[in-house]
C-alpha positions, 0 to 999 in steps of 0.5 A: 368338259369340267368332269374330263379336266377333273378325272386327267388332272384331278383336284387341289389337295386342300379342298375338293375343288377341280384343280382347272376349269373351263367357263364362260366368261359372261356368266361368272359373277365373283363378290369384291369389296369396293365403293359403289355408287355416287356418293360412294359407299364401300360394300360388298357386290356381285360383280362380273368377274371378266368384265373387262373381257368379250363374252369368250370361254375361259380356262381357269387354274384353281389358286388359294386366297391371294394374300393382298386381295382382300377386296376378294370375297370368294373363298374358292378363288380360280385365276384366268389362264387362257382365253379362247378370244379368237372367235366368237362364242367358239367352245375349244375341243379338249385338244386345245385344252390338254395343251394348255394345260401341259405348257403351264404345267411344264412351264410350273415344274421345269427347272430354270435353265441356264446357258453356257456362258452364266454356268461358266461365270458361275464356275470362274467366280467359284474358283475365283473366291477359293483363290482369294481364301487361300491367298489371304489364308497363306498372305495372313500367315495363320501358321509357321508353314503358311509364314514360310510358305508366303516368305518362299521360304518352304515348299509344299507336296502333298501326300508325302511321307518323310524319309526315316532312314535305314533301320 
């Protein structure tokens, strides 16, 4: 199964590491950094990685070392991603692991979507700075025109040339 998951997704570009796998959670052991025994000392063990888990098989997505896991030893790190927990010692068919794998891999490069109501909120709020920039541009009187304008003084057209009269 681990050879059919490297072939359809194949490895991490860093390293030649499977970019998913499947295991069984009772046989893997991980080497952490912790204080062991009584009085506790602080060393480095074998210990099992799932051991907070029924024996079950895992799909695991390959991660790099994560920054604030020092207590971690193990350079070619795996994170959980699903656990078949439903039945015991049950082997998921390749069917159950494809979809796993293409959600977290939709959900991974989807972009974020946003509902009508904030895109609109967005839009208003645009509109809404443009409109304070012209206004304080304009109440400012950064220009003789902008002056006169602000005073009612003058009016504007845009692309209008001046009339030069008869030649």
């Amino acid at each position: 199964m681990n050879e059919r998951l490297m072939a359809y997704y194949g490895s991490d570009v860093s390293c030649s590491h499977s970019r998913f796998r499947l295991v069984f959670t009772d046989d893997l052991l991980e080497k952490r950094e912790s204080e062991f025994g009584d009085p506790p000392v602080k060393e480095v063990r074998e210990v099992k990685k799932y051991s907070y888990l029924q024996p079950c098989w895992m799909l695991e997505i390959h991660c790099p070392q994560q920054v604030g896991m020092a207590e971690l030893k193990t350079f070619d790190h795996y994170e959980p991603l699903w656990a078949w927990t439903k039945y015991e010692y049950y082997r998921p068919v390749w069917d159950d692991i494809a979809k796993v794998v293409t959600i977290v891999i939709k959900q991974m490069t989807a972009p974020v979507k946003k509902n009508s109501v904030i895109v609109a909120n967005e839009e208003m709020a645009a509109k809404q700075r443009e409109e304070n920039l012209m206004f304080d541009i304009i109440q400012q009187g950064r220009s003789f025109l902008g002056q006169q304008l602000t005073e009612g003084e003058a009016v504007s057209f845009a692309n209008v040339k001046p009339f030069k009269g008869e030649s």
